[in-house]
MDTraj code that builds the backbone (N, CA, C; nanometers):
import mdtraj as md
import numpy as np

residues = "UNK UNK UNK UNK UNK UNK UNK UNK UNK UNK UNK UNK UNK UNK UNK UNK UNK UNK UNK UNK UNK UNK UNK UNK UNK UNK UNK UNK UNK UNK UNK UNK UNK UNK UNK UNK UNK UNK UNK UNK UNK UNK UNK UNK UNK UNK UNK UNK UNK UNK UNK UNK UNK UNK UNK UNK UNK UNK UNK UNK UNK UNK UNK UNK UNK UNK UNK UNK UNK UNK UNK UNK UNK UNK UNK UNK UNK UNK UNK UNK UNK UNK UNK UNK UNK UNK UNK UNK UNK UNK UNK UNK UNK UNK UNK UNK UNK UNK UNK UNK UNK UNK UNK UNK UNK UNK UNK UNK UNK UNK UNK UNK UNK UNK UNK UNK UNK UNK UNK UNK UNK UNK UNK UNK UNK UNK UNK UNK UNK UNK UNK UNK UNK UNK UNK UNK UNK UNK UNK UNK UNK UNK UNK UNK UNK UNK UNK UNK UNK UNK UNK UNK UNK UNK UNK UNK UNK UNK UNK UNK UNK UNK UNK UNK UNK UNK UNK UNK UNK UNK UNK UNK UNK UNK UNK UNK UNK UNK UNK UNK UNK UNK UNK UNK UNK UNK UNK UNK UNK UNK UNK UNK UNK UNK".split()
xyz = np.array([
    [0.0820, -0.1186, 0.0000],
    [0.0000, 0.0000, 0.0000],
    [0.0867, 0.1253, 0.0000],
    [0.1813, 0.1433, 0.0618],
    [0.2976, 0.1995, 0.1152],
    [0.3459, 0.2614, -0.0484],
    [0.3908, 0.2151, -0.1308],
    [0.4765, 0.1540, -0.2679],
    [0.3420, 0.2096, -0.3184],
    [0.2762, 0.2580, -0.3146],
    [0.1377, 0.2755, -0.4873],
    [0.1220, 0.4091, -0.4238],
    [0.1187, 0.4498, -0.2958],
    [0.1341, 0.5990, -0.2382],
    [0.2361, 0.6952, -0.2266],
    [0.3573, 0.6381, -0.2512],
    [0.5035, 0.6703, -0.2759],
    [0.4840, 0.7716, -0.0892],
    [0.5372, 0.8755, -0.1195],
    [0.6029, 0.9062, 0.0241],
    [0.4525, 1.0406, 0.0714],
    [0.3976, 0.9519, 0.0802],
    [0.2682, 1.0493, 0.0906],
    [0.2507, 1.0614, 0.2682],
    [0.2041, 1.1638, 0.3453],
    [0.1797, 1.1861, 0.4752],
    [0.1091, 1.0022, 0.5303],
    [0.1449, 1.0255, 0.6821],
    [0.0844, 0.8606, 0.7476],
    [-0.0656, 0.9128, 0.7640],
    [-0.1379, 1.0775, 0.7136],
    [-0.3023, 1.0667, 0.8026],
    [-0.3511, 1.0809, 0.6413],
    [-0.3165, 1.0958, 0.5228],
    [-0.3063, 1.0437, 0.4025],
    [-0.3132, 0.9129, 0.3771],
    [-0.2180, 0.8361, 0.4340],
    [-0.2359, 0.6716, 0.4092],
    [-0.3490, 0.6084, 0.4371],
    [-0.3733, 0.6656, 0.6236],
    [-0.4998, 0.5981, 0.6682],
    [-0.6074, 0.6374, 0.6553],
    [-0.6234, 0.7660, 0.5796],
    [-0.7809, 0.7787, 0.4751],
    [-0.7769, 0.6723, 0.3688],
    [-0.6396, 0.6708, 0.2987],
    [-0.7138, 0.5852, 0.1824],
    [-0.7181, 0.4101, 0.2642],
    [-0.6510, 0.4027, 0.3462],
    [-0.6400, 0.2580, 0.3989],
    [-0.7876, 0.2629, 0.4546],
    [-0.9039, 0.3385, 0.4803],
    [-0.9845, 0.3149, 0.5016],
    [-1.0856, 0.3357, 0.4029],
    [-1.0459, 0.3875, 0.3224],
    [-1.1707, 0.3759, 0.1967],
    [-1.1466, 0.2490, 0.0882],
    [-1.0375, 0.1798, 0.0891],
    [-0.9678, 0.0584, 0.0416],
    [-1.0131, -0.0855, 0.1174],
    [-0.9997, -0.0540, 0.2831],
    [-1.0157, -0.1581, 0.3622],
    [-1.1884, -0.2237, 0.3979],
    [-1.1900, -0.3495, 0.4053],
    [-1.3445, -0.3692, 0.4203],
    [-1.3881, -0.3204, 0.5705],
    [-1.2623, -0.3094, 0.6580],
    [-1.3484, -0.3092, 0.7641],
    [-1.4097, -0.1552, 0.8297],
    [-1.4683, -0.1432, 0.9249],
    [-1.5643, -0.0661, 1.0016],
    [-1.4715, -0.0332, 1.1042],
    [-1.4721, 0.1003, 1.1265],
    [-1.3602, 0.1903, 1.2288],
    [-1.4345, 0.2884, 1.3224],
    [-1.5434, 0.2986, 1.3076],
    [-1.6738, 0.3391, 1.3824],
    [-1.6891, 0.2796, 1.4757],
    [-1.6880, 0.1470, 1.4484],
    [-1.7654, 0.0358, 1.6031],
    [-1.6493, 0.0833, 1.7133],
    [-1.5525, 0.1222, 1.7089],
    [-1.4454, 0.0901, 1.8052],
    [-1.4924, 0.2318, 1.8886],
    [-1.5466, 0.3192, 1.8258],
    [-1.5547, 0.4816, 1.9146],
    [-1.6798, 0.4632, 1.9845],
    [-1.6479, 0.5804, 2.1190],
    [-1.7749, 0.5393, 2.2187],
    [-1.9027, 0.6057, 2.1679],
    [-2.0217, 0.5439, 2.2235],
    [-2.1597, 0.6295, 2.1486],
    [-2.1759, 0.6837, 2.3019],
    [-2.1280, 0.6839, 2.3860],
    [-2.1930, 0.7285, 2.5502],
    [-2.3520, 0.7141, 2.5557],
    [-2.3750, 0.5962, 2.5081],
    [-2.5195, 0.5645, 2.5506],
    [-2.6607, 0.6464, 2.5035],
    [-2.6111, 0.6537, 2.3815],
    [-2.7251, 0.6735, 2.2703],
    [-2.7894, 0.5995, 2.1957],
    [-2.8783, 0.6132, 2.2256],
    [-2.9965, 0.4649, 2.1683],
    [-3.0082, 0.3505, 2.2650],
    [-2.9795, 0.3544, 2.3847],
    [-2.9988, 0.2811, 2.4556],
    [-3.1099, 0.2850, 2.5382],
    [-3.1577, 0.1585, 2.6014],
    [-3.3069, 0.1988, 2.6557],
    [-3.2928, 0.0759, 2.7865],
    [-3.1731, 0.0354, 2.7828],
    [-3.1936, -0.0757, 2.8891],
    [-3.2285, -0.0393, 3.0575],
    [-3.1633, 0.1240, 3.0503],
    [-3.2068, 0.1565, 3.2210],
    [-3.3776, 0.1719, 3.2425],
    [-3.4309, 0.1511, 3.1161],
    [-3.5712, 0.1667, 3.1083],
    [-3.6445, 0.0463, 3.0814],
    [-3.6355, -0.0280, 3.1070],
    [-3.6678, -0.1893, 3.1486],
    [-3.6500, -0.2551, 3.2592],
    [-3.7704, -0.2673, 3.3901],
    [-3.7410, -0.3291, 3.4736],
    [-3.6315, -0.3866, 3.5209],
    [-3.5741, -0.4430, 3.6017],
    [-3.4875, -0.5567, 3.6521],
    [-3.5462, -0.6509, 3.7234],
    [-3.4580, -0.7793, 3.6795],
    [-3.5176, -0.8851, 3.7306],
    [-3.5213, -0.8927, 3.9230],
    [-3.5920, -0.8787, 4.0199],
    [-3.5820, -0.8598, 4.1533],
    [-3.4426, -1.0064, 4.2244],
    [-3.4341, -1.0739, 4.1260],
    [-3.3250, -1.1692, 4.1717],
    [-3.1979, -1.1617, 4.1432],
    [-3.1727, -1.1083, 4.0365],
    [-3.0594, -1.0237, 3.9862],
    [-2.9927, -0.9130, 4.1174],
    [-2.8310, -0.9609, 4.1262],
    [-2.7502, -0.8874, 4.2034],
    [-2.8152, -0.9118, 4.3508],
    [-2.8677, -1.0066, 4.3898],
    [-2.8937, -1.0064, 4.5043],
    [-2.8924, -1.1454, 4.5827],
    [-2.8221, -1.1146, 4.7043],
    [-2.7885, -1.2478, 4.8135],
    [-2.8067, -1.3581, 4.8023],
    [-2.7477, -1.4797, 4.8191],
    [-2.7918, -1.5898, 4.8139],
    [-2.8860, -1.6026, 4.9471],
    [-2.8760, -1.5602, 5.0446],
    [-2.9520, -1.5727, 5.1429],
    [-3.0849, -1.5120, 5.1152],
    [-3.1270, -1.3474, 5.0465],
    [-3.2175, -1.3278, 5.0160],
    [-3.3065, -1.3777, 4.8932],
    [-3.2057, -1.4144, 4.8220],
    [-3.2757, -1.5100, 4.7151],
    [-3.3346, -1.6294, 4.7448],
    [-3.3166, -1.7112, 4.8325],
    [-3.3714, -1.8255, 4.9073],
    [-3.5475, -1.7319, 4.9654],
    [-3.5243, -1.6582, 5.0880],
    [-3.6444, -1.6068, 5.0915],
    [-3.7256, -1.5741, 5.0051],
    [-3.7032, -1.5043, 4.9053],
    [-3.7322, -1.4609, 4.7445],
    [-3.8311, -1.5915, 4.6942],
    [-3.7485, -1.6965, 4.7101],
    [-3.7778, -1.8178, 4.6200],
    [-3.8913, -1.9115, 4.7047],
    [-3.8940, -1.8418, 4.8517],
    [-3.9969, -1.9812, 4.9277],
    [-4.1330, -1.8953, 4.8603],
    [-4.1426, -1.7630, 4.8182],
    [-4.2694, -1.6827, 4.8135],
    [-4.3039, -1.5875, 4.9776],
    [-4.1966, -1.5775, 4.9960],
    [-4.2533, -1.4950, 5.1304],
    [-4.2876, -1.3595, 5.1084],
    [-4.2429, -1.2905, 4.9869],
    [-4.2319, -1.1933, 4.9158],
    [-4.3109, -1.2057, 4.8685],
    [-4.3948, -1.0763, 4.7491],
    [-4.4545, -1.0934, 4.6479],
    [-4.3536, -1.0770, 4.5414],
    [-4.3698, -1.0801, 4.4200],
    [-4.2455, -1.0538, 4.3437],
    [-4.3137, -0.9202, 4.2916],
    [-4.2122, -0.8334, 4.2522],
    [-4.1795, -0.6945, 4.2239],
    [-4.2978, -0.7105, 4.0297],
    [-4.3588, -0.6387, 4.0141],
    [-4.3817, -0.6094, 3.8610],
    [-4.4888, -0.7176, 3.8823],
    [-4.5981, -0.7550, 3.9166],
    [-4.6306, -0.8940, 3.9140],
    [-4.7774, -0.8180, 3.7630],
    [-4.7755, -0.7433, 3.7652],
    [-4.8540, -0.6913, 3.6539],
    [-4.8253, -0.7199, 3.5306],
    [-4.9337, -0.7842, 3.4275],
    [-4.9041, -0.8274, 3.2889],
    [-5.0510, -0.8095, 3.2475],
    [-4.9903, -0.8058, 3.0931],
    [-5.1263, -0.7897, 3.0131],
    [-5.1205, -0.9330, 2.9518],
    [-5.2542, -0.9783, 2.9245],
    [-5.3012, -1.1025, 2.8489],
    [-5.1916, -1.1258, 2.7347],
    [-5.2617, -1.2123, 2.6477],
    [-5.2572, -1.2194, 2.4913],
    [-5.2811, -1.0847, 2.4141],
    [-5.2010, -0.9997, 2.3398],
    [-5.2638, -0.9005, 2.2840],
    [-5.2068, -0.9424, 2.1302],
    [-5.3279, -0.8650, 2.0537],
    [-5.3351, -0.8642, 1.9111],
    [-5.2682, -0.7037, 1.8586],
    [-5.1856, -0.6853, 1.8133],
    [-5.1142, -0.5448, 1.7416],
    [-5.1561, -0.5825, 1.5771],
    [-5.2562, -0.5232, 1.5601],
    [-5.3281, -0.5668, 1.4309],
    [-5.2331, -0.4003, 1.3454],
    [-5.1552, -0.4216, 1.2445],
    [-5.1280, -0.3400, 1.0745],
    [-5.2567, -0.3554, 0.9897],
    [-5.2675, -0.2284, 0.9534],
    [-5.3490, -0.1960, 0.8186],
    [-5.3504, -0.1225, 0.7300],
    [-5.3284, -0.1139, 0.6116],
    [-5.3481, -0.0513, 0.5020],
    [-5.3479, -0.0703, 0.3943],
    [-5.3396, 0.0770, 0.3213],
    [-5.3605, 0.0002, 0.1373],
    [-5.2397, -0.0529, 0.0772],
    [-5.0716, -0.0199, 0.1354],
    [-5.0138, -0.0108, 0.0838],
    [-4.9381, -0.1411, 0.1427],
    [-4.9226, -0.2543, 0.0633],
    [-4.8667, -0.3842, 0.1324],
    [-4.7328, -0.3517, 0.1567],
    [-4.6405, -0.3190, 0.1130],
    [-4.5275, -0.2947, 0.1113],
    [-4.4471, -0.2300, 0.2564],
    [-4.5825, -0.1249, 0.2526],
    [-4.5579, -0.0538, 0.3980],
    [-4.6120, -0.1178, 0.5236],
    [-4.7550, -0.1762, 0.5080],
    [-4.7354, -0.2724, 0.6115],
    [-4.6588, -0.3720, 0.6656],
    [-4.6052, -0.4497, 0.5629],
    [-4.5360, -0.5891, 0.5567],
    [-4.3975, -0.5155, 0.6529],
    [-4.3311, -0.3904, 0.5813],
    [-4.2114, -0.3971, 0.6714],
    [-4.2481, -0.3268, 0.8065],
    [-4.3796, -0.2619, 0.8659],
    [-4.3741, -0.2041, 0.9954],
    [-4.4479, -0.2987, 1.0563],
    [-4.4996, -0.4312, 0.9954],
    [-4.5129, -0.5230, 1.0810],
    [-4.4041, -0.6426, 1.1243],
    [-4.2783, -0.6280, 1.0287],
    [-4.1562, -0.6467, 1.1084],
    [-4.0672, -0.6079, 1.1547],
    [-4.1178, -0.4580, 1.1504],
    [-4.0626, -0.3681, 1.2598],
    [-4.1352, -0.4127, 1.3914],
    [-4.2493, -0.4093, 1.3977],
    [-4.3330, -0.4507, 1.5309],
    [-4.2843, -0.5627, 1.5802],
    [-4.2567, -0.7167, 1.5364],
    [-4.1885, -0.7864, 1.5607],
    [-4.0865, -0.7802, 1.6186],
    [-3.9749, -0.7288, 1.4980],
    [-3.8542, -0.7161, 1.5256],
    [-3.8515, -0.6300, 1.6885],
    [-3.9057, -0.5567, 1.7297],
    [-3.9433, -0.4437, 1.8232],
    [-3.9446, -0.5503, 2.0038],
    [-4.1005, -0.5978, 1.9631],
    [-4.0928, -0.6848, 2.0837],
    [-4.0176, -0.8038, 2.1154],
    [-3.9196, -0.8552, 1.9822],
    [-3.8306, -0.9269, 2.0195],
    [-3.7305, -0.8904, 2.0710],
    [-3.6892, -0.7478, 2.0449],
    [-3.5580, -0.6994, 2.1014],
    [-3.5951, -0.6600, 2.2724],
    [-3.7442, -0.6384, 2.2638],
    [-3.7903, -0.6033, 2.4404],
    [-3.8089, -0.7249, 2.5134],
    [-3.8344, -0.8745, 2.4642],
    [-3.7749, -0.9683, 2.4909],
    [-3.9427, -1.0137, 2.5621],
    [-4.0173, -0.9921, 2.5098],
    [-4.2114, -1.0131, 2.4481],
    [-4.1988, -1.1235, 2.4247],
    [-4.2381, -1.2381, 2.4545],
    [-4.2967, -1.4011, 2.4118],
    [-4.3901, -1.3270, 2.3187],
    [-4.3493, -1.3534, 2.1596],
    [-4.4398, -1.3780, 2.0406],
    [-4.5043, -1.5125, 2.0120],
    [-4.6113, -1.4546, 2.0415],
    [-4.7022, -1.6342, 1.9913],
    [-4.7083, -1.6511, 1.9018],
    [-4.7458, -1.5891, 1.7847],
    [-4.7300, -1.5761, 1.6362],
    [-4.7868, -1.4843, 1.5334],
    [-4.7561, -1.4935, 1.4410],
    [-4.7631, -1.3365, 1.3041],
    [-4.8005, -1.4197, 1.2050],
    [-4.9248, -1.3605, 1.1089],
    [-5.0019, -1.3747, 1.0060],
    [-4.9974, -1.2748, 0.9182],
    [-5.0638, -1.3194, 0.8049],
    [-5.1431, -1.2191, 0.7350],
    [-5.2895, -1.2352, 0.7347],
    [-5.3208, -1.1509, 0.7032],
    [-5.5044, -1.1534, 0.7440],
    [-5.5584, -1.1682, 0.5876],
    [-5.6451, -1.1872, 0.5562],
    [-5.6965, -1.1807, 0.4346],
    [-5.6943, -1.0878, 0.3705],
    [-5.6737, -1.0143, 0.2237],
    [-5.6817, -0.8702, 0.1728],
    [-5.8173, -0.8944, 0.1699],
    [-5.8797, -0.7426, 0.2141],
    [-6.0416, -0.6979, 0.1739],
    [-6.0440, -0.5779, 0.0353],
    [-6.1289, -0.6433, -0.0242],
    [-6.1671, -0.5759, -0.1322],
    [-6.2682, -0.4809, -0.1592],
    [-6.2269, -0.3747, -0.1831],
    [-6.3620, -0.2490, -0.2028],
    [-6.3839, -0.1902, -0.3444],
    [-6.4937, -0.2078, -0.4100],
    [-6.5155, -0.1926, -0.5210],
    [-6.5817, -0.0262, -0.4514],
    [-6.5143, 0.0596, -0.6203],
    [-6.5809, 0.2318, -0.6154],
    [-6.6391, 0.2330, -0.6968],
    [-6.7294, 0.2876, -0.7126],
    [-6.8314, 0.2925, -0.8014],
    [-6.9047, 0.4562, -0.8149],
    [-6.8701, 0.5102, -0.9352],
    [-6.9063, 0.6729, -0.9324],
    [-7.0632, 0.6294, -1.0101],
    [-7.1318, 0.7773, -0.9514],
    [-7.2258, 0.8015, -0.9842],
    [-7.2301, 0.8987, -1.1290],
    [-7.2873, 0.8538, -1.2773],
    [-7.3100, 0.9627, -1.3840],
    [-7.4099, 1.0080, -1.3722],
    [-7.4136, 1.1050, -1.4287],
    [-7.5493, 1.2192, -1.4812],
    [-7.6338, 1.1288, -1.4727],
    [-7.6746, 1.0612, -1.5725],
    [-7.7720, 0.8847, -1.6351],
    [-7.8047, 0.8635, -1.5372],
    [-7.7383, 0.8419, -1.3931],
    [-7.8370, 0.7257, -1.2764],
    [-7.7780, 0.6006, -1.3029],
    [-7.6293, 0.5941, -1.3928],
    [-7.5495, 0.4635, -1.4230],
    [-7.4899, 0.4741, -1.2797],
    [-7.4503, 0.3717, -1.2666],
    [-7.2865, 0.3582, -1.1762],
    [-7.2043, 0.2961, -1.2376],
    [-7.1077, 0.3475, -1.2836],
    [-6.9662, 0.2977, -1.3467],
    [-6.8636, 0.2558, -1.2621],
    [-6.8330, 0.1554, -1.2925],
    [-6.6665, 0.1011, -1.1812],
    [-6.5585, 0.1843, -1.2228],
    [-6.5263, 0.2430, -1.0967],
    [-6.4022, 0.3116, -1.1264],
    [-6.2347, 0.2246, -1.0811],
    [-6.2833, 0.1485, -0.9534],
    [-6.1718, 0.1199, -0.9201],
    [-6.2269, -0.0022, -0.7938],
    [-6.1100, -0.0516, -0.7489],
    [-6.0888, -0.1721, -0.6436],
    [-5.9897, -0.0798, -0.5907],
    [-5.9845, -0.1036, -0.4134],
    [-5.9248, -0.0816, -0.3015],
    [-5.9133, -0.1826, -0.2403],
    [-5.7749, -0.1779, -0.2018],
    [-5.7343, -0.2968, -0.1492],
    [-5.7036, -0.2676, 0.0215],
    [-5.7406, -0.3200, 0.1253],
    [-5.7221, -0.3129, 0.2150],
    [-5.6177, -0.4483, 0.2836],
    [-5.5193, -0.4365, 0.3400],
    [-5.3806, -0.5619, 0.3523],
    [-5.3595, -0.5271, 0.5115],
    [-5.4063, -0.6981, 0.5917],
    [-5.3486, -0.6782, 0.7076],
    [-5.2710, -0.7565, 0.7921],
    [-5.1641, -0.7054, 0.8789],
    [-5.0620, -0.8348, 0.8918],
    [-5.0525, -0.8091, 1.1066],
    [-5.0632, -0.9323, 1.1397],
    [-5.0806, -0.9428, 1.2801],
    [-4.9702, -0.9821, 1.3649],
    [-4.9366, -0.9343, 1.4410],
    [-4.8462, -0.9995, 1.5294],
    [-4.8961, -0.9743, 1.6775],
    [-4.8854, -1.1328, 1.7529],
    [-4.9896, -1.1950, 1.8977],
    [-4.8349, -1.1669, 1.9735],
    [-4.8538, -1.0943, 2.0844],
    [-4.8021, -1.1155, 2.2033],
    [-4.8559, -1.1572, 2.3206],
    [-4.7844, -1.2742, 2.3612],
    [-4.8107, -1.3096, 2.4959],
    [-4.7438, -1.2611, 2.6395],
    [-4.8140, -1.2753, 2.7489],
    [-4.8392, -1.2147, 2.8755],
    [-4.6711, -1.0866, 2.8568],
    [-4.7498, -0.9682, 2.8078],
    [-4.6497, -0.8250, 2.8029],
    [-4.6388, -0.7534, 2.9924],
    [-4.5482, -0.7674, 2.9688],
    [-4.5284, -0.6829, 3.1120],
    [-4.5935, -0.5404, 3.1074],
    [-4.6621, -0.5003, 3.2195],
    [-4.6894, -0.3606, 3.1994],
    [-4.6076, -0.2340, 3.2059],
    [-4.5128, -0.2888, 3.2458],
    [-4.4135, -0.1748, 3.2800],
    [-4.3000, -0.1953, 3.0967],
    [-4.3219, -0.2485, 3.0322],
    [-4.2649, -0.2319, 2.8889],
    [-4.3918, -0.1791, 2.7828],
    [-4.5423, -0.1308, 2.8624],
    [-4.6387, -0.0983, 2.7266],
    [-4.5924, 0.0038, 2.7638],
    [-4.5790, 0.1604, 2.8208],
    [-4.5390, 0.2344, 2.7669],
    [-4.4847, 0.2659, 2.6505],
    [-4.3241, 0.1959, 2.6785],
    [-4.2235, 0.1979, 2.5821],
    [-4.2607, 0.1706, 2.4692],
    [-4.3004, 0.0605, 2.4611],
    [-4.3741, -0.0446, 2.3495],
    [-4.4425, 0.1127, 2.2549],
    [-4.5301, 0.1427, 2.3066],
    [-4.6378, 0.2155, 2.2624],
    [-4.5867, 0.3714, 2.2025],
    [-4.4893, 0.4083, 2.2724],
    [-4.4254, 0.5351, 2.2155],
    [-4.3542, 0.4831, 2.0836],
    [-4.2557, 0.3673, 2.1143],
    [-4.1477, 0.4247, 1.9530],
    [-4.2707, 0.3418, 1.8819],
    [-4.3958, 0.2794, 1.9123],
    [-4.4692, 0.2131, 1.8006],
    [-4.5143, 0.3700, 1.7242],
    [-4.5802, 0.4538, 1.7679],
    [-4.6248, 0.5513, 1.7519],
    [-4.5673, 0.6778, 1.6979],
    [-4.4268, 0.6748, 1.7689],
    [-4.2759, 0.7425, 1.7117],
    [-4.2748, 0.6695, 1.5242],
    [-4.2638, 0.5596, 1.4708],
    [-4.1899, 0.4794, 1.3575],
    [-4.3540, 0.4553, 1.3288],
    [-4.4909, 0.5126, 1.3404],
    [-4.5800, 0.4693, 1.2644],
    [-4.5799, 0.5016, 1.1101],
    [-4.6002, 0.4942, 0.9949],
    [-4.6244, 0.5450, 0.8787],
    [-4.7047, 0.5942, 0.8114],
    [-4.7170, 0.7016, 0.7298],
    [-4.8371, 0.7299, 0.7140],
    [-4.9208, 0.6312, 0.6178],
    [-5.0165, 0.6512, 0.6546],
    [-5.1465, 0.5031, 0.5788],
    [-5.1438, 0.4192, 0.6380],
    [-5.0513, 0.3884, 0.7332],
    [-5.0956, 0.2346, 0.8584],
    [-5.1395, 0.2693, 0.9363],
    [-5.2749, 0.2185, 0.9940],
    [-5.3616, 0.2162, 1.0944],
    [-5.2675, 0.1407, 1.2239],
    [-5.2736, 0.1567, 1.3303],
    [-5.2251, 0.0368, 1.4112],
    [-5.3536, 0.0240, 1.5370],
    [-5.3702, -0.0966, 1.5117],
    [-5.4437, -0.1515, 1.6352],
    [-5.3963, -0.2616, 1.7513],
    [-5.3867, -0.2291, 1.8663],
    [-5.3815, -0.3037, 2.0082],
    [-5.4820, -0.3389, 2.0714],
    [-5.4982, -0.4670, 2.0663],
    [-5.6168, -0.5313, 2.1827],
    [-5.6287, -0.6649, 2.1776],
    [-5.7058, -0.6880, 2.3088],
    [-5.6702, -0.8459, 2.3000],
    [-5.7242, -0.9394, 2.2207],
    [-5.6897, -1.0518, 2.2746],
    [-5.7052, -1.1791, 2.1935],
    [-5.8490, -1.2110, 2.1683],
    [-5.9441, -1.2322, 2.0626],
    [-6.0426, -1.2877, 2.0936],
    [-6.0672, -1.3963, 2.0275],
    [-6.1738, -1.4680, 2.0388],
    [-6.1793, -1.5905, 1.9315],
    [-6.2605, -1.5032, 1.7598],
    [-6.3144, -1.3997, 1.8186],
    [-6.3372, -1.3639, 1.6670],
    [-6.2131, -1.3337, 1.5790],
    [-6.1147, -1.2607, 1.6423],
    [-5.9761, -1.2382, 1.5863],
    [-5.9174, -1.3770, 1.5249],
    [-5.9323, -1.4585, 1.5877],
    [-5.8642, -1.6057, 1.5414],
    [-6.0099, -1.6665, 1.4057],
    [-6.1217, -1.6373, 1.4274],
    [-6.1975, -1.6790, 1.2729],
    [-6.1288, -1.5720, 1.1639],
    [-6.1173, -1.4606, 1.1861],
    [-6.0681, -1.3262, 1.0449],
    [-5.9484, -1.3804, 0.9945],
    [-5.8486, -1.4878, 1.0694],
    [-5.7662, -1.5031, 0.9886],
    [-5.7856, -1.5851, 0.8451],
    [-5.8926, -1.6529, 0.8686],
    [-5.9199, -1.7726, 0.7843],
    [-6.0222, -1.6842, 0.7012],
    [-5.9822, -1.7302, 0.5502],
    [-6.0892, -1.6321, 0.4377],
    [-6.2579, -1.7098, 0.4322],
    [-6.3483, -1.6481, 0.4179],
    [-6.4688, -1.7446, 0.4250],
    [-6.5290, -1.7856, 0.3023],
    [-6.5725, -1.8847, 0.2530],
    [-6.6009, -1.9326, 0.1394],
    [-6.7059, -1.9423, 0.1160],
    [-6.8333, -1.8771, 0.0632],
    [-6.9920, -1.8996, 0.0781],
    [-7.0280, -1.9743, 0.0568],
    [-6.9325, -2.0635, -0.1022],
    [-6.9901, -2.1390, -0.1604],
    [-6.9953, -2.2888, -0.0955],
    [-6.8796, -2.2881, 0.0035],
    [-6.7962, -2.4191, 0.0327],
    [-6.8775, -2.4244, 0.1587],
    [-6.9369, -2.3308, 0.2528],
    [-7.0413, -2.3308, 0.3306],
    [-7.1897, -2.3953, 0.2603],
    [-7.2285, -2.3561, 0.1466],
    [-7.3353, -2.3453, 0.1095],
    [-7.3650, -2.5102, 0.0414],
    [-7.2673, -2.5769, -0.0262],
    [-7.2599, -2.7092, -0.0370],
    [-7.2402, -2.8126, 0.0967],
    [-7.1796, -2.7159, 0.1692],
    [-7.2053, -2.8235, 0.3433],
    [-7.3639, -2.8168, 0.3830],
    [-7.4135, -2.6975, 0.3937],
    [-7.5431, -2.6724, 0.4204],
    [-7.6311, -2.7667, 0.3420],
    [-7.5930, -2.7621, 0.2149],
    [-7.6832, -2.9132, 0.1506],
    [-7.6614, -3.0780, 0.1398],
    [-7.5484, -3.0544, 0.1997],
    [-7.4672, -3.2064, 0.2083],
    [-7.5540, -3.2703, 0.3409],
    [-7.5626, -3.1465, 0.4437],
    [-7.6403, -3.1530, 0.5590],
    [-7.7864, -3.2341, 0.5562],
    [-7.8111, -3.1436, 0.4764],
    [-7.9794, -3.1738, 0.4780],
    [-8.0120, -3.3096, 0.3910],
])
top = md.Topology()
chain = top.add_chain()
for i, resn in enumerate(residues, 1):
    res = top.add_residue(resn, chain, resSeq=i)
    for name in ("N", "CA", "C"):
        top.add_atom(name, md.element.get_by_symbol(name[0]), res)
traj = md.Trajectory(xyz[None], top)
């Protein structure tokens, strides 16, 4: 490298040795704790503490610290634009995995279809267009309450425009919407029935 630069300055060399070299010279400098969020996440009440008090800890003589949780919740994505849902619903993912959220599991929901239909002079209605409505789910199980805050700001911080976001719990109607319904395939059971 030395030999193709001939007698060029050493803070010369190590610009081009770094626009030449594959590696990353960034990671090594300090960020002093930017972007970090870990002092903002509970601690575990057993963590850093006595073997003697951890025994008490462990018969239940205590209550344990945080004992508050939310159910099953549904973080339902929506909009027209699949593209944009698909990646802020693995942002949402990606999100409560890094907050360390038991994910039960992520779908897609059926696309809903909306036919437009303008009104002419005539009293016709002409098709103008189909709207597509695209929705993608991700189930968390028992969320600590002391991480929905957090949860709920950078969701709201990184929302996009045209995605709806919905939070709430689990229901069994939520678990039929995933499955598309078939009238017809109903309507031949209904006579298979009879």
């Amino acid at each position: 490298m030395a030999a193709l630069f001939g007698t060029l300055p050493a803070l010369v060399l190590r610009r081009a040795q770094a626009f030449t070299s594959p590696g990353r010279f960034h990671r090594s400098r300090p960020t002093h704790g930017v972007g970090r969020y870990d002092h903002l996440i509970a601690k575990d009440p057993q963590e850093n503490v006595s073997k003697r008090k951890r025994r008490i800890l462990d018969t239940g003589l205590l209550p344990p610290v945080g004992d508050k949780e939310y159910g099953t919740l549904n973080i339902l994505t929506k909009g027209h634009d699949v593209t944009l849902v698909e990646h802020f619903s693995s942002y949402v993912h990606y999100l409560c995995k890094r907050l360390g959220m038991i994910i039960c599991s992520t779908y897609a929901l059926p696309t809903q279809h909306v036919e437009v239909y303008l009104d002419q002079l005539s009293r016709k209605q002409v098709y103008d267009a189909t709207i597509n409505t695209h929705g993608r789910l991700v189930q968390i199980g028992r969320m600590p309450s002391s991480l929905a805050p957090l949860l709920l700001q950078q969701l709201l911080l990184n929302l996009p425009e045209g995605v709806d976001l919905v939070i709430k719990p689990h229901t069994d109607e939520d678990f039929q919407l995933r499955f598309k319904s078939r009238p017809e395939m109903s309507r031949l059971q209904d006579e298979l029935k009879r």
